[in-house]
DODOKOL-571627 format. One record per atom (N, C-alpha, C): x, y, z. Coordinates in nm, 4 decimals. Example, Ala and Ser with C-alpha at 12.3 -4.5 7.8 and 13.67 -1.06 7.14 Angstrom:
2
+----------+----------+----------+
:        x :        y :        z :
+----------+----------+----------+
:   1.3190 :  -0.5690 :   0.7800 :
:   1.2300 :  -0.4500 :   0.7800 :
:   1.3200 :  -0.3300 :   0.7800 :
:   1.2850 :  -0.2250 :   0.7080 :
:   1.3670 :  -0.1060 :   0.7140 :
:   1.2900 :   0.0030 :   0.7870 :
+----------+----------+----------+
This chain:
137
+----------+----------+----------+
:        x :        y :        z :
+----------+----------+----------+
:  -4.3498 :   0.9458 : -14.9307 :
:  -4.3950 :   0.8153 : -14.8840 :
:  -4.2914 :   0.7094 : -14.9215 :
:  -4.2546 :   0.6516 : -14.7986 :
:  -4.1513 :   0.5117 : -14.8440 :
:  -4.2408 :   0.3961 : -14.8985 :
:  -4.1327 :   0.3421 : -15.0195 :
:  -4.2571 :   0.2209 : -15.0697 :
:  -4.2232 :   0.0752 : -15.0192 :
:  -4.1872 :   0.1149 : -14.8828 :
:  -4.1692 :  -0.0375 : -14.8268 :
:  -4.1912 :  -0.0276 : -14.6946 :
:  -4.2254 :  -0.1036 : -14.6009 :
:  -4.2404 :  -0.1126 : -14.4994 :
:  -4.1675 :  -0.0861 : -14.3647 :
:  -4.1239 :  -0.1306 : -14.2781 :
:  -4.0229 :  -0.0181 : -14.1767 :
:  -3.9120 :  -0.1454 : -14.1297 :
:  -3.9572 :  -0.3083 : -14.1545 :
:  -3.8803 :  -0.3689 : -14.1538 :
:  -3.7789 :  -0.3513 : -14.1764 :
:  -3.6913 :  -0.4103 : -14.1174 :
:  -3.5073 :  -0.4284 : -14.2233 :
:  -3.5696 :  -0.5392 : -14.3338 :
:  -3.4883 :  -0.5332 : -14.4385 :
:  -3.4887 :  -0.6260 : -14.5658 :
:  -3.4358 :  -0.7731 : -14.4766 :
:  -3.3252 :  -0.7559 : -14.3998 :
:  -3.2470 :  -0.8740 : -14.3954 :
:  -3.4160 :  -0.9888 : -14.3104 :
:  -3.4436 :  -0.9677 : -14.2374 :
:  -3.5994 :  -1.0219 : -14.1830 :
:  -3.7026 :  -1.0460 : -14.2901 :
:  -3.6882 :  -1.0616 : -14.4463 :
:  -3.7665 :  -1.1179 : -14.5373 :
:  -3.6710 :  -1.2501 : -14.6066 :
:  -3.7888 :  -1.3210 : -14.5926 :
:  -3.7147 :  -1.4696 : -14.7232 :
:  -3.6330 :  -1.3972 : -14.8104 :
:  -3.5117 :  -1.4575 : -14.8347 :
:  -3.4345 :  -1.4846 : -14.8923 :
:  -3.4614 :  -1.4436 : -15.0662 :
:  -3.5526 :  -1.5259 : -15.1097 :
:  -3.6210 :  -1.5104 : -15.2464 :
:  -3.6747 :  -1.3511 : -15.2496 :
:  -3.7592 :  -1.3104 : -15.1103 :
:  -3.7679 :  -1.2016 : -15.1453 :
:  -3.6517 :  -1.0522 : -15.1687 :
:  -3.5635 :  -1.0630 : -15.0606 :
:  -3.4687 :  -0.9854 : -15.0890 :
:  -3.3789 :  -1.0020 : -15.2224 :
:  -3.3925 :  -1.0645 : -15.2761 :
:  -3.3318 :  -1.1174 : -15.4118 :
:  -3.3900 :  -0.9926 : -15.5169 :
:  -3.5377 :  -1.0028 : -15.5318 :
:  -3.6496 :  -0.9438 : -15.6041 :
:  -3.6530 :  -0.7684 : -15.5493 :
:  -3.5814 :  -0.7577 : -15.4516 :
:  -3.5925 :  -0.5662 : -15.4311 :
:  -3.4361 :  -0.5283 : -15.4362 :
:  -3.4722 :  -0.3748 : -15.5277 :
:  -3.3160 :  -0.3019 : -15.5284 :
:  -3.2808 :  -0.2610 : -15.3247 :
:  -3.1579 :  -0.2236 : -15.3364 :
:  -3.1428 :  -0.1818 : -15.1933 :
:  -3.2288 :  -0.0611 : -15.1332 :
:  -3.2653 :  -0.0270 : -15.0365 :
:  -3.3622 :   0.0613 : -14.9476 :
:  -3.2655 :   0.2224 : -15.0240 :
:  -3.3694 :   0.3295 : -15.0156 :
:  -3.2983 :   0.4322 : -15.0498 :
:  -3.2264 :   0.5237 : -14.9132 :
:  -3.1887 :   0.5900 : -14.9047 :
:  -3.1441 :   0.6449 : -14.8031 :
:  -3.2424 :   0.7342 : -14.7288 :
:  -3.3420 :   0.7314 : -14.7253 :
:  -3.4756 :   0.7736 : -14.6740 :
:  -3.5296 :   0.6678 : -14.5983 :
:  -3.5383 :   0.5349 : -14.6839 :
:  -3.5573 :   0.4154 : -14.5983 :
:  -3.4906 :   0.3643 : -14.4749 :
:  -3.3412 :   0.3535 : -14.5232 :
:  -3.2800 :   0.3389 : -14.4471 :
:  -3.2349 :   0.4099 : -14.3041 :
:  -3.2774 :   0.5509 : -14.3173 :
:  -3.3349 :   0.6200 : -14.1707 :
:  -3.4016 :   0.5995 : -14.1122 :
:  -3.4881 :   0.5480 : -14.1477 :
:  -3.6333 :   0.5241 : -14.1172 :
:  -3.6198 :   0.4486 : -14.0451 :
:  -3.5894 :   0.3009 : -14.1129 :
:  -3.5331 :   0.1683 : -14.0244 :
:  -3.4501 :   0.1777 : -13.9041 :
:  -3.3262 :   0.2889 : -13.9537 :
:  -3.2683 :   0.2784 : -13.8000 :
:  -3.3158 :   0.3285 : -13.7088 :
:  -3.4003 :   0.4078 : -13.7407 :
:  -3.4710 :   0.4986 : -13.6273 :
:  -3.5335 :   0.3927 : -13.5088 :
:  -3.6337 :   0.3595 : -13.6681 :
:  -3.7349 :   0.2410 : -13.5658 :
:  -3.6588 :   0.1687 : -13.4605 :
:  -3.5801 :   0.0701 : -13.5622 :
:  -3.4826 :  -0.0353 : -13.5233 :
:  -3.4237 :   0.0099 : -13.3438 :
:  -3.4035 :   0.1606 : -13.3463 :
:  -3.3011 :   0.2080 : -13.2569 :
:  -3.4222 :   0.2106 : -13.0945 :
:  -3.5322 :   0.2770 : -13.1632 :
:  -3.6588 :   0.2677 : -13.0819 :
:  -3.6813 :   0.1320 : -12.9673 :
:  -3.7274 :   0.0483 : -13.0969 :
:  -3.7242 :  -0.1172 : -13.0537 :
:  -3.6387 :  -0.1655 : -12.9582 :
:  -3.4900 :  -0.1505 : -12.9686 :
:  -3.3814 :  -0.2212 : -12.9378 :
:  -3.3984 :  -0.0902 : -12.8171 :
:  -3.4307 :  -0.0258 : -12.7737 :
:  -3.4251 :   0.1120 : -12.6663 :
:  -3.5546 :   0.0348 : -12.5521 :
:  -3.6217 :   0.0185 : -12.6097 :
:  -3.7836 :  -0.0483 : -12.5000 :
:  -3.7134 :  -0.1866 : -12.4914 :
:  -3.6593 :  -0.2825 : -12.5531 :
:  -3.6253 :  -0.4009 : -12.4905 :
:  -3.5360 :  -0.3969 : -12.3962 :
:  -3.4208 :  -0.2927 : -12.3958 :
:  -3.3376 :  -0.2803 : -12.3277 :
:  -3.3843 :  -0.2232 : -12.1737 :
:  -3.4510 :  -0.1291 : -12.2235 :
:  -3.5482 :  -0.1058 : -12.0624 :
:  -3.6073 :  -0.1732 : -12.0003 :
:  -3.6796 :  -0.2889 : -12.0985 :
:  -3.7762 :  -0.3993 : -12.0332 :
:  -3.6613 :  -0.5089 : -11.9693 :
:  -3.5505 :  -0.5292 : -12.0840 :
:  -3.4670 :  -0.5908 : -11.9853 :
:  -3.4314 :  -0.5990 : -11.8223 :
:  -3.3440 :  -0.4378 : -11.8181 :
:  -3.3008 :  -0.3900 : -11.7239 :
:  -3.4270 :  -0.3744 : -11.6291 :
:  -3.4745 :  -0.3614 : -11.7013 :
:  -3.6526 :  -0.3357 : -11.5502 :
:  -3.6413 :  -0.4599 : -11.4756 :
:  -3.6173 :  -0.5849 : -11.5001 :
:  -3.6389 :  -0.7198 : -11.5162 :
:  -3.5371 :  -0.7541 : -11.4386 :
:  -3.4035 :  -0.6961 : -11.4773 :
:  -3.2973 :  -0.7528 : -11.3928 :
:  -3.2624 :  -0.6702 : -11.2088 :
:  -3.3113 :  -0.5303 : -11.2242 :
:  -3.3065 :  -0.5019 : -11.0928 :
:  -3.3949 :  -0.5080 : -11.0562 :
:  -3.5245 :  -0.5247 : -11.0748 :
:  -3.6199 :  -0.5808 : -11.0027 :
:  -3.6355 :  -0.7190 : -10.9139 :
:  -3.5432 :  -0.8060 : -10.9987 :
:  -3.4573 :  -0.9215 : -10.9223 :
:  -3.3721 :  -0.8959 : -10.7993 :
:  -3.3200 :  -0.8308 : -10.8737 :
:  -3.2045 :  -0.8012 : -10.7984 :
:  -3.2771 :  -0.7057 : -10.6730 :
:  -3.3719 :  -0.6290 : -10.7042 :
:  -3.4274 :  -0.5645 : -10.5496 :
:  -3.5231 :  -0.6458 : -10.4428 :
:  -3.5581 :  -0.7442 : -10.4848 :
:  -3.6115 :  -0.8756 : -10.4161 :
:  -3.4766 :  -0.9609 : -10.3813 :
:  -3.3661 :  -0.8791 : -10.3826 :
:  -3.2835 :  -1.0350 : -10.3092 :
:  -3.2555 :  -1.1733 : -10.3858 :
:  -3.2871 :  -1.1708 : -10.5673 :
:  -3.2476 :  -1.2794 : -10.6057 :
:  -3.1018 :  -1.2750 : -10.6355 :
:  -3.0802 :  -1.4555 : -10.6595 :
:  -2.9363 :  -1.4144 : -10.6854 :
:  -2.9339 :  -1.4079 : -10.8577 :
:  -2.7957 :  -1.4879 : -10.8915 :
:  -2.7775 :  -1.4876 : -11.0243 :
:  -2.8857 :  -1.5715 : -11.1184 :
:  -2.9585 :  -1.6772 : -11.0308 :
:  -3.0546 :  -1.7838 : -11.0990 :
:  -3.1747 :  -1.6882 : -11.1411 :
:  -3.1999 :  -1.6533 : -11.0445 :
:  -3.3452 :  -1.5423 : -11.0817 :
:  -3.3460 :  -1.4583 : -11.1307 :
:  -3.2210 :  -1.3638 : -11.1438 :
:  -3.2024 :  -1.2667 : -11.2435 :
:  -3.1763 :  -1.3305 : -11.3946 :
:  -3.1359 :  -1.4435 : -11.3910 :
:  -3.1338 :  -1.4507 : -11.5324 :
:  -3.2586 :  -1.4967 : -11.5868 :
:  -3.3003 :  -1.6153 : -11.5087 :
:  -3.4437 :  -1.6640 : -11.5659 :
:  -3.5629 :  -1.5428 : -11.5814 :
:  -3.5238 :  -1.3997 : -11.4680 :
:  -3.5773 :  -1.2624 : -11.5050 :
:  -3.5732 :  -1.1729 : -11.6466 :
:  -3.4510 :  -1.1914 : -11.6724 :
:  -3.3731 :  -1.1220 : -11.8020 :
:  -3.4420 :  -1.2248 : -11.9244 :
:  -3.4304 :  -1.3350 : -11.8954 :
:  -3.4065 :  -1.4531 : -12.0347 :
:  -3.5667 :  -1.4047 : -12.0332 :
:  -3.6618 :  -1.4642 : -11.9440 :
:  -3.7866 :  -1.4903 : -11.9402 :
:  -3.8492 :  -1.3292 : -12.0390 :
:  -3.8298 :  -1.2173 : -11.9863 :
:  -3.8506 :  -1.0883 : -12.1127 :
:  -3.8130 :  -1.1158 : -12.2399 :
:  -3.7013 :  -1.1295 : -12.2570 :
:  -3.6317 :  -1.1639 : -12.4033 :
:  -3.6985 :  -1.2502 : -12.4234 :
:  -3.7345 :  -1.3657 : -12.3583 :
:  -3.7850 :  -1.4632 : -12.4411 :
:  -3.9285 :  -1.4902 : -12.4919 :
:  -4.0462 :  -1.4121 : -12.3672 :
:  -4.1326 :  -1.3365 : -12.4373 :
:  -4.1686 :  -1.2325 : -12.5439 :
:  -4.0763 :  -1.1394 : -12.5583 :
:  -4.0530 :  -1.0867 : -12.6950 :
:  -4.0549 :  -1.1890 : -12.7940 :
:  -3.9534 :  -1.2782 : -12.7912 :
:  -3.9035 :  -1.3974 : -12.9091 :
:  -4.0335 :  -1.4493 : -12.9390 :
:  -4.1373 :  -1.4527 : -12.8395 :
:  -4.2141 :  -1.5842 : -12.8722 :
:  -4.3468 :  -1.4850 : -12.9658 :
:  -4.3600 :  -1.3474 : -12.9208 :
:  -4.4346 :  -1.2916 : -12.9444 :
:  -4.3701 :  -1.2305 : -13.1001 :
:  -4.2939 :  -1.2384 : -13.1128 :
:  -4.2598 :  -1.2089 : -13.2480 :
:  -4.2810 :  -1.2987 : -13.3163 :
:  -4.2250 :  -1.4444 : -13.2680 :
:  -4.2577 :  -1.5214 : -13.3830 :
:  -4.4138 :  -1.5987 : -13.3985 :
:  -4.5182 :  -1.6031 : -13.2945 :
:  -4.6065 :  -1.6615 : -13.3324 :
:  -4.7074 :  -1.5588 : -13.3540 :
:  -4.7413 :  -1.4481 : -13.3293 :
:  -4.8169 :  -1.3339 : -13.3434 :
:  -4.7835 :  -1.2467 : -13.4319 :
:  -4.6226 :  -1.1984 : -13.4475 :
:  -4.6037 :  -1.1079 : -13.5741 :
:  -4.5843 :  -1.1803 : -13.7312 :
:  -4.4857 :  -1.3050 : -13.7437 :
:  -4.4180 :  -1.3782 : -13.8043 :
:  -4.5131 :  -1.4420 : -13.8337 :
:  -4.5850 :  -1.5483 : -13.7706 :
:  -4.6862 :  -1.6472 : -13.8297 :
:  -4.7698 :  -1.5993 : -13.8831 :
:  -4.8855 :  -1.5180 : -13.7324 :
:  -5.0600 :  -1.4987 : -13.7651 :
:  -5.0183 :  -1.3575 : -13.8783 :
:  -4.9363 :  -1.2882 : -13.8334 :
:  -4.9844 :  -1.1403 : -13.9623 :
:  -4.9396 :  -1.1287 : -14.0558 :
:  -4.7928 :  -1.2019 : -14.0617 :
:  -4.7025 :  -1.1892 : -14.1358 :
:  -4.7471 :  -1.3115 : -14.2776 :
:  -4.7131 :  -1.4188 : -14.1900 :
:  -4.7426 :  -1.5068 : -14.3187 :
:  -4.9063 :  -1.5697 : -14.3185 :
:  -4.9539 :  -1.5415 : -14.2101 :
:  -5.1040 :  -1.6439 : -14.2998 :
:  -5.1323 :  -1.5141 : -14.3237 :
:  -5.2144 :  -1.4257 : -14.2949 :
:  -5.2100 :  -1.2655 : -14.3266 :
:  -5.2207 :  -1.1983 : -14.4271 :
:  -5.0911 :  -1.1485 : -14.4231 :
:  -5.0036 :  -1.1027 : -14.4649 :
:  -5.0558 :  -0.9888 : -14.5535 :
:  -5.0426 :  -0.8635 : -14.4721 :
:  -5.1687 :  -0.7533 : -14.5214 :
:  -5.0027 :  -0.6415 : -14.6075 :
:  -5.1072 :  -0.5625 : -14.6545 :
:  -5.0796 :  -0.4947 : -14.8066 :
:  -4.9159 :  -0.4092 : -14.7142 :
:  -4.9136 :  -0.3934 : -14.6135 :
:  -4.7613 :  -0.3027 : -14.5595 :
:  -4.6712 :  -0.3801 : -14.4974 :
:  -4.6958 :  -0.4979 : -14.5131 :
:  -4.5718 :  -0.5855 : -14.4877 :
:  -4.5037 :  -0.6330 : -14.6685 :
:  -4.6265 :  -0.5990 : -14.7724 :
:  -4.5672 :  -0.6511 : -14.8910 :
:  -4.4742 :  -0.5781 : -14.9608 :
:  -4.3850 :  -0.5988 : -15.0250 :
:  -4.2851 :  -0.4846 : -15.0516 :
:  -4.3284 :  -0.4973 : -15.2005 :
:  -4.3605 :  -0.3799 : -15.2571 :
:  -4.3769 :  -0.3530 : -15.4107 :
:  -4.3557 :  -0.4159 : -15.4980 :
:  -4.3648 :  -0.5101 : -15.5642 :
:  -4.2930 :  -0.5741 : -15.6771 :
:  -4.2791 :  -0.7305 : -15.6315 :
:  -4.3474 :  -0.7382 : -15.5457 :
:  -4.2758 :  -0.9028 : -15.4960 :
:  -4.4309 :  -0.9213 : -15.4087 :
:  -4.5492 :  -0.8642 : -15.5027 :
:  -4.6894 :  -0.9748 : -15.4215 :
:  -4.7204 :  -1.0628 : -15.4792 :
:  -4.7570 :  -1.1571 : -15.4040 :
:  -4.7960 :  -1.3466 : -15.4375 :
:  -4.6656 :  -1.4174 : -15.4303 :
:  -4.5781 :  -1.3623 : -15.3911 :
:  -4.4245 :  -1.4616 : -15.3940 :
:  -4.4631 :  -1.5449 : -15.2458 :
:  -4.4389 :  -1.6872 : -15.3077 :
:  -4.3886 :  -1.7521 : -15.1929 :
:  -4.3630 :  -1.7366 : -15.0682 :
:  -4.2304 :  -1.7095 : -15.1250 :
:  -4.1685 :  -1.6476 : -14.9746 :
:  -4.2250 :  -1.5868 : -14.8587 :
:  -4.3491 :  -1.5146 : -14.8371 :
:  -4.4100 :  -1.4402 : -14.7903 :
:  -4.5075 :  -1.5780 : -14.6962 :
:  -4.4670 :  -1.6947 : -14.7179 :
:  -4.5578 :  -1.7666 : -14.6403 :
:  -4.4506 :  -1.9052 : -14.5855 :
:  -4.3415 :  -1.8552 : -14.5587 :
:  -4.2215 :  -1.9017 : -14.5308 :
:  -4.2098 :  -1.9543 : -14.3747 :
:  -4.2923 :  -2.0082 : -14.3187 :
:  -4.3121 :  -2.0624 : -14.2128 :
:  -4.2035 :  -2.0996 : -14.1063 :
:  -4.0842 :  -2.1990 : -14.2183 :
:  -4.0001 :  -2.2582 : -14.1467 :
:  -3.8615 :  -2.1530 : -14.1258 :
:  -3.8771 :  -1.9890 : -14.1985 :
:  -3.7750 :  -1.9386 : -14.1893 :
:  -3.8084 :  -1.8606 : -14.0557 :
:  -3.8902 :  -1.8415 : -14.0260 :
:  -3.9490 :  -1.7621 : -13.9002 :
:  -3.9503 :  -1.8226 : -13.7834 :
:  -3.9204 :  -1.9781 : -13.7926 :
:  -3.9462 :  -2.0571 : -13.6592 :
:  -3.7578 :  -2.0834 : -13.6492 :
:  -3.7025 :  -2.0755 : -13.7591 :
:  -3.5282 :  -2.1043 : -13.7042 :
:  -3.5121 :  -1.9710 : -13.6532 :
:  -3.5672 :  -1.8487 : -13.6904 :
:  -3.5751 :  -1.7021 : -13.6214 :
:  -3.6128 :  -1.7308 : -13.4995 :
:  -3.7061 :  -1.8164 : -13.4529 :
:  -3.7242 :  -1.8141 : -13.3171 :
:  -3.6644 :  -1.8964 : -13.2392 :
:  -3.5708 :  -1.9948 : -13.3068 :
:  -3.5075 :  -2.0892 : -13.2432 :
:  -3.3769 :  -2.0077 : -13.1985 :
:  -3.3306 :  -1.9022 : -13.3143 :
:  -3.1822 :  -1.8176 : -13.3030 :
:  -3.2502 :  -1.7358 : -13.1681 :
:  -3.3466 :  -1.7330 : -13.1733 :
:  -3.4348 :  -1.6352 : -13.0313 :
:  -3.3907 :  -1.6749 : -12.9248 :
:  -3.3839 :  -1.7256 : -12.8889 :
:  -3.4232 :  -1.8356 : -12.8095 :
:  -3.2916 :  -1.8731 : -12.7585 :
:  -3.1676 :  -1.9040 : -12.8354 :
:  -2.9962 :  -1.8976 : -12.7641 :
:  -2.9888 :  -1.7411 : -12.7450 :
:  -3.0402 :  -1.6962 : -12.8207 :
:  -2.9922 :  -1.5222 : -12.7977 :
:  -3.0419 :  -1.4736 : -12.6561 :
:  -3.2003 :  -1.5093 : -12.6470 :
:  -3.2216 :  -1.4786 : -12.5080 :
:  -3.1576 :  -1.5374 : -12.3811 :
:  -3.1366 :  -1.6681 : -12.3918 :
:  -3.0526 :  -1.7507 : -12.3062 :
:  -2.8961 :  -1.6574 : -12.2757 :
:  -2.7886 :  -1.6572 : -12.3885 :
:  -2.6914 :  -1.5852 : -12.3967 :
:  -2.7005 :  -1.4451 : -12.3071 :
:  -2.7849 :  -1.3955 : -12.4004 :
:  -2.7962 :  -1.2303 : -12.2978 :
:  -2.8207 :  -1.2259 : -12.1438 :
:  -2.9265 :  -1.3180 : -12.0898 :
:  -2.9849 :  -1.3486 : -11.9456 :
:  -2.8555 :  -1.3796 : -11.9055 :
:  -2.7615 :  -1.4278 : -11.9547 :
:  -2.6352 :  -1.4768 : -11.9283 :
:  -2.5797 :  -1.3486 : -11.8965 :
:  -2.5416 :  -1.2785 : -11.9735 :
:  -2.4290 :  -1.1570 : -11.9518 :
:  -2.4707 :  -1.0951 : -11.8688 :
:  -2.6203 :  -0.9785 : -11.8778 :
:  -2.6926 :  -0.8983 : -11.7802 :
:  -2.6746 :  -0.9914 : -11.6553 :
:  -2.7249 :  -1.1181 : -11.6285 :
:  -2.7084 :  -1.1571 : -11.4973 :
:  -2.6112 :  -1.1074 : -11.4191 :
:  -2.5316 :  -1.1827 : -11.5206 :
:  -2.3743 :  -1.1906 : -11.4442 :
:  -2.3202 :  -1.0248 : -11.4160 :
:  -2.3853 :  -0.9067 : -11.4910 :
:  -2.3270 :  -0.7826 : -11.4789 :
:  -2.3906 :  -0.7220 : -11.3218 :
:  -2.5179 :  -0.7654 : -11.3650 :
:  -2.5979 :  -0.6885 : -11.2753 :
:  -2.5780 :  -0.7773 : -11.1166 :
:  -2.5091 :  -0.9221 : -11.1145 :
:  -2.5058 :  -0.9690 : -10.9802 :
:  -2.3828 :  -0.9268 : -10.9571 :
:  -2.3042 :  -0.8675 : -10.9955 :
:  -2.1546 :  -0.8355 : -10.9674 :
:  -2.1643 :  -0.6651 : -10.8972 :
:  -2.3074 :  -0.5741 : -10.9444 :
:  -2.3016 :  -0.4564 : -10.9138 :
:  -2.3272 :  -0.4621 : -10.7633 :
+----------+----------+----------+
């Protein structure tokens, strides 16, 4: 049994990563696995998004506001449903990492909303590239 959750560390306050030794190498499989999972379904949901545009005849405007608009539902759903409601008002016993319950940090509001603000150019950026790849095919 891993004694931490499937998160990456770098996605906890600051204070908290301070307070845990590094993930063991059991953990750290774990994570990429997930991690690899995650980043595998967005990428599909992406691409679903952009030729589906693209098979309706949009041009570059609609494919991106297609592309951005996924990404950016993810973003929003991470940060006000995972990040806010479970994470920090919440905040149930497998998001807590061993050694670090009742810390602060764990109700860190404003670090989760600049997460969604970095969301938020990231989705913009990407709708950017995919557009531009997928209107060129």
């Amino acid at each position: 049994m891993l004694r931490r959750g499937v998160c990456s560390l770098q996605d906890y306050p600051k204070v908290i990563q301070a307070a845990v030794p590094p993930k063991t190498p059991a953990e750290q499989r774990q994570t990429r696995y997930l991690g690899m999972i995650l980043l595998l379904l967005v990428l599909i949901f992406t691409l679903a998004a952009a030729l589906s545009a693209k098979a309706v005849h949009y041009g570059f405007l609609g494919i991106f506001f297609s592309v951005s608009g996924v990404l950016f539902l993810f973003n929003v759903v991470d940060w006000l449903i995972l990040d806010w409601l479970i994470f920090c008002t919440f905040t149930p016993a497998f998001a807590v990492i061993p050694g670090t319950e009742g810390m602060a940090g764990y109700k860190n509001y404003a670090m989760h909303f600049r997460g969604f603000l970095i969301g938020t150019v990231f989705s913009a950026a990407a709708g950017l590239v995919i557009a531009g790849i997928i209107t060129l095919l």
